[in-house]
C-alpha positions in Angstrom: 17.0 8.7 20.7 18.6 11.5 18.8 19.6 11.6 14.9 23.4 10.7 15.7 22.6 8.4 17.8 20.9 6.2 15.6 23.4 6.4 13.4 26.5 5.5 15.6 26.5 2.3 16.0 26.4 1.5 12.1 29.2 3.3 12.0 31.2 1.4 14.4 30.4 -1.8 12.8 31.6 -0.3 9.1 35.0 0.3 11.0 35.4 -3.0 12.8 35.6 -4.4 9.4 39.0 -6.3 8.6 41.3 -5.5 5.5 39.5 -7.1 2.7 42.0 -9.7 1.0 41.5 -12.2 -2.4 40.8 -14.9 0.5 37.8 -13.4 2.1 36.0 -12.0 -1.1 34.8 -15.6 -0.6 34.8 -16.2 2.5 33.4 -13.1 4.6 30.0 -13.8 4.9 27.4 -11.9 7.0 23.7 -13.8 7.6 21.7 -11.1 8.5 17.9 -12.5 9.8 15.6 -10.7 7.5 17.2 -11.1 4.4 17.9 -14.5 5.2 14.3 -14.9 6.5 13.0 -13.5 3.2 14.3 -15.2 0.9 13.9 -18.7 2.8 9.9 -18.2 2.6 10.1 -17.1 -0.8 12.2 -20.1 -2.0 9.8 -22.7 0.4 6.9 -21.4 -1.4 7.7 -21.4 -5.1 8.8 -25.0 -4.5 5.9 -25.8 -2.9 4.0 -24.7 -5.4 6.1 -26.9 -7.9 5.3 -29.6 -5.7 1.8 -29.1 -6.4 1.6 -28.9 -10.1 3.5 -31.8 -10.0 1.1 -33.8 -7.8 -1.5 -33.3 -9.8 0.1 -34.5 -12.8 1.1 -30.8 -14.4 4.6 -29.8 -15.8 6.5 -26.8 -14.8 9.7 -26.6 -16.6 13.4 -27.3 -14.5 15.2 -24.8 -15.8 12.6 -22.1 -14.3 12.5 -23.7 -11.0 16.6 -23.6 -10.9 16.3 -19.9 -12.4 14.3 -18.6 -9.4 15.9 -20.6 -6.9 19.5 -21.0 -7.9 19.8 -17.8 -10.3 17.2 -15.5 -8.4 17.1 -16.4 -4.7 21.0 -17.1 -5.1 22.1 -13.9 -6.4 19.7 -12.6 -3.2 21.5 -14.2 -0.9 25.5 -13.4 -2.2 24.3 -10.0 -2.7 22.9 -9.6 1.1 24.8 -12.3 3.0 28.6 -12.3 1.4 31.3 -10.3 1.4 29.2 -7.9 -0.9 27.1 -7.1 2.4 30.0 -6.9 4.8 32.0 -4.5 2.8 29.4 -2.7 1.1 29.4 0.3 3.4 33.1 0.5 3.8 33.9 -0.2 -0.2 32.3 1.5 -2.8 33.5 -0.4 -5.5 31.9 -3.8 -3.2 28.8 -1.3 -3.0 28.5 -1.0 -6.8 28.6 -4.9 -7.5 25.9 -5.6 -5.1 24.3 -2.8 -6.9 24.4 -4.8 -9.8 23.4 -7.7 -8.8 20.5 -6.4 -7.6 19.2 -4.4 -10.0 20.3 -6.6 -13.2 21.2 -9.7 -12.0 18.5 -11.5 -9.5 15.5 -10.0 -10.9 16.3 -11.4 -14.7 16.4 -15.0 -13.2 13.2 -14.3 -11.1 11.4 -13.5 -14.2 12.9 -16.3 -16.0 11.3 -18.4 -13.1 8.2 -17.3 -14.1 6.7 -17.0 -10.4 3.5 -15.4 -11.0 2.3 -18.2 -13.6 3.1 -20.7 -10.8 1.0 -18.3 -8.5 -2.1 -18.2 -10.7 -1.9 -22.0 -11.2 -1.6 -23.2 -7.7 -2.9 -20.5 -5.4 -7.0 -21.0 -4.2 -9.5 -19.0 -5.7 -9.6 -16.0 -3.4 -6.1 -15.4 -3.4 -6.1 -16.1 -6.8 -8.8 -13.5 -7.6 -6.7 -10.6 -5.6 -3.3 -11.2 -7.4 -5.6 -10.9 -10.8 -6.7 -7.7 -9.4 -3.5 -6.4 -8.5 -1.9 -7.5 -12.0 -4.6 -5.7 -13.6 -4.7 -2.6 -11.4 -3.9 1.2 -12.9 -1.2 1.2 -10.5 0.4 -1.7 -12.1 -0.2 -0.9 -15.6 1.7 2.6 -15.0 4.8 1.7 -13.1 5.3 -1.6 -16.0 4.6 0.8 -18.8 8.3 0.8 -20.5 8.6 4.5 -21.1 7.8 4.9 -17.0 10.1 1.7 -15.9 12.8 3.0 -18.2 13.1 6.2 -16.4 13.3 4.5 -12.9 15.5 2.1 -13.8 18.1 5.0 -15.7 17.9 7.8 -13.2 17.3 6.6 -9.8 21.2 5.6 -9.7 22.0 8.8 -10.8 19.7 10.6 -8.0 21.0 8.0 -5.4 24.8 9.3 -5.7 24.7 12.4 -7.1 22.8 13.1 -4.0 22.4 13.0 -0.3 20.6 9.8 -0.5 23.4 7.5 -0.9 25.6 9.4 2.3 21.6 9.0 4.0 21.9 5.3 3.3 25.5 4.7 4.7 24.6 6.4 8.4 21.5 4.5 8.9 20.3 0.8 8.9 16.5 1.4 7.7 17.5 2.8 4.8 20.7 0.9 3.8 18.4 -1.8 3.8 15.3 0.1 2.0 17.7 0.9 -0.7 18.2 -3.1 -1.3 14.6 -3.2 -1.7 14.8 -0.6 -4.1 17.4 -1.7 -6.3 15.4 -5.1 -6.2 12.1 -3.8 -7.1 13.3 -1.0 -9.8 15.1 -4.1 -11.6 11.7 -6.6 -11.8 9.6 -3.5 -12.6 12.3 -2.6 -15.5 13.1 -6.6 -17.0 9.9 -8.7 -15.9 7.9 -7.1 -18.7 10.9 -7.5 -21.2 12.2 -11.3 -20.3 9.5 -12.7 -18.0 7.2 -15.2 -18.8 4.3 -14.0 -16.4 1.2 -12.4 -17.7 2.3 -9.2 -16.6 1.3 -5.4 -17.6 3.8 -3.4 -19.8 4.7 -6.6 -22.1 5.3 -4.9 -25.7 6.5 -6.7 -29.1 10.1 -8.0 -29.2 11.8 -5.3 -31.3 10.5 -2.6 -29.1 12.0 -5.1 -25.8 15.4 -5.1 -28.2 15.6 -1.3 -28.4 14.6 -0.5 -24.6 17.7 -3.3 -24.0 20.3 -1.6 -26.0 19.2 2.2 -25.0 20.3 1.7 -21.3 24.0 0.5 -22.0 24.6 4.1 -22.9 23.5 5.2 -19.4 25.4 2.8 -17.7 28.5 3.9 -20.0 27.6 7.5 -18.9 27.1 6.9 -15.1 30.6 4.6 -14.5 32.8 7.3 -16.9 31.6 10.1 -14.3 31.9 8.4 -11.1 35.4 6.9 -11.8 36.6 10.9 -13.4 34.7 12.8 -10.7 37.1 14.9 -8.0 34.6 14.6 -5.5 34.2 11.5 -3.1 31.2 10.2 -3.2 30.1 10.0 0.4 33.2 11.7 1.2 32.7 12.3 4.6 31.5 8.9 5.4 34.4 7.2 4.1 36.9 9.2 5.5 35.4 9.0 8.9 36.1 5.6 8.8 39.9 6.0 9.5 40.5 3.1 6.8 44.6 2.1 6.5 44.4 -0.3 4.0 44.1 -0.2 0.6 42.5 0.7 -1.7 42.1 4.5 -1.1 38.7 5.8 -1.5 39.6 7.8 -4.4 41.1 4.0 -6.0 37.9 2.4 -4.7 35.7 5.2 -6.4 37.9 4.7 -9.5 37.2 0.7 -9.5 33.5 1.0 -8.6 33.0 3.2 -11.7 34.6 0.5 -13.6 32.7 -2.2 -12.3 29.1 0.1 -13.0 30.6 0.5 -16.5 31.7 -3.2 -17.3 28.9 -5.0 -15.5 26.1 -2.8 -16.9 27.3 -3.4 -20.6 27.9 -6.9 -20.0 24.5 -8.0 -18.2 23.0 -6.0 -21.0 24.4 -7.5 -23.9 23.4 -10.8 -22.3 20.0 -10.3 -21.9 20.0 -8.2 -25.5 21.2 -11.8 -27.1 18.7 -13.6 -24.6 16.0 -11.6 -26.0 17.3 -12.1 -29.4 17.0 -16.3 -29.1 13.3 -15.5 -27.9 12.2 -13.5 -30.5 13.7 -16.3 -32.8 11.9 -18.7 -31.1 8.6 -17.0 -30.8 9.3 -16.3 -34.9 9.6 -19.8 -35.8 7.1 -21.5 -33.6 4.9 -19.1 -35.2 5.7 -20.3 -38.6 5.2 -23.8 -37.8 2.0 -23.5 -36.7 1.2 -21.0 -39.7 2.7 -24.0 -42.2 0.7 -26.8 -40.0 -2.5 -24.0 -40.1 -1.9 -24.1 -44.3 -1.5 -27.5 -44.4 -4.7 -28.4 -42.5 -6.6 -26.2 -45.1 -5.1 -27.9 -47.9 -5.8 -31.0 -46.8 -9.3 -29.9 -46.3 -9.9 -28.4 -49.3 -8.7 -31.7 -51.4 -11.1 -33.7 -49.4 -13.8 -31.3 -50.2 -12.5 -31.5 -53.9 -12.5 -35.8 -53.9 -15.9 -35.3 -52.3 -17.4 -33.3 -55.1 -16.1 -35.2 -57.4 -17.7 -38.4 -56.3 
């Protein structure tokens, strides 16, 4: 099979696509196999392992089981199954909020979900022993280490369409859906050390989280401003082979999707700045309490000691 060839049908299917409308933003849905497939198994088994910790009488919190499932797995599936998915190879601004959701969105609630603590609780002792091994692996401790995640998570977007890569991505299905995995994985490798819960590599203290937060809204900033006042089309040639009539244009559809890259980036990172924030408080006071109730155990001690010695 030859290079175009492979490439031809994905094309065809990109221009089959109906004038988006207000109406089917919400209700053009695609359910691709895999992705549905995925994210089924993924879902079954963190429940499952819920299920187990509850059987034998352990807690596991609600609001991490709906973050994973409802937050996490959710934003998976509207990212890969709605109308993001069917129009993100013919809209670039529907491109760029799938994008987002991605990268910033799903993998903050599957760290909130805290899925590897469930693992190490539930799974048997072999598997057990290998997931220790991986989490504690050289490997792992350099792609979480925040200097290294950082830089993944601020310039991959800019290689991806200041590029070929992105135009590469459009014209074939392997890696249009390669680069989903990779907007997936650069976000849990950049915000599970940050917000998650799990014993993970790469976790540093709270003010140092704070600052790695607030030093990416400026990238974001950065990125959107150029795509939306860039003269060249990103993907030009893709998008103009697609014989589109309705609006928006692709130079109004590169315009929005900057916008979107800008907004959403400085919004989800605000969020999880202030989510942070609350933890730190948290952590703070919990760690006073027990520093007061340490105190007060030692006081208490020490006037026993003192009524003993003075019987």
């Amino acid at each position: 099979m030859t290079f175009a060839a492979t490439f031809s049908g994905h094309a065809d299917d990109a221009q089959l696509v109906p004038a988006i409308s207000a109406e089917r933003v919400f209700t053009a849905w695609t359910f691709e196999p895999l992705p549905l497939a995925l994210i089924a198994v993924t879902g079954a088994g963190y429940l499952l392992g819920v299920r187990m910790l509850q059987r034998r009488g352990d807690r596991w919190s609600f609001w991490r089981t709906l973050s994973f499932t409802f937050g996490g797995l959710g934003s998976l599936l509207v990212a890969t199954c709605s109308s993001l998915a069917t129009y993100d190879e013919v809209l670039l601004s529907m491109h760029m909020a799938q994008h987002m959701v991605l990268t910033m969105v799903a993998p903050v609630f599957l760290a909130l979900g805290a899925p590897v603590t469930l693992a190490l609780r539930t799974l048997p002792p072999s598997p057990r022993r290998r997931l220790v091994s991986v989490l504690h692996s050289r490997l792992a401790a350099v792609l979480a280490f925040p200097p290294v995640a950082f830089v993944f998570f601020v310039t991959s977007p800019w290689v991806l369409y200041f590029s070929g890569w992105y135009d590469a991505t459009l014209r074939s299905v392997v890696l249009h859906d390669l680069l989903h995995l990779h907007f997936v994985i650069v976000g849990c490798l950049f915000f599970w050390p940050l917000l998650g819960l799990d014993p993970v590599p790469g976790r540093v203290a709270y003010p140092l989280r704070l600052l790695t937060v607030f030093a990416t809204l400026p990238f974001h900033a950065f990125l959107g401003v150029t795509i939306m006042s860039t003269q060249q089309l990103l993907a030009g040639d893709w998008y103009r082979s697609l014989g589109r009539t309705w609006p928006p244009t692709p130079v109004d559809d590169q315009h929005l999707a900057g916008q979107i890259l800008w907004g959403s980036g400085d919004a989800v990172g605000l969020l999880i700045f202030a989510v942070l924030f609350v933890q730190w408080v948290r952590q703070s006071t919990g760690e006073a309490v027990r520093e007061d109730r340490r105190l007060d155990r030692e006081e208490a001690a020490a006037h026993r000691s003192g009524r003993a010695a003075t019987r």
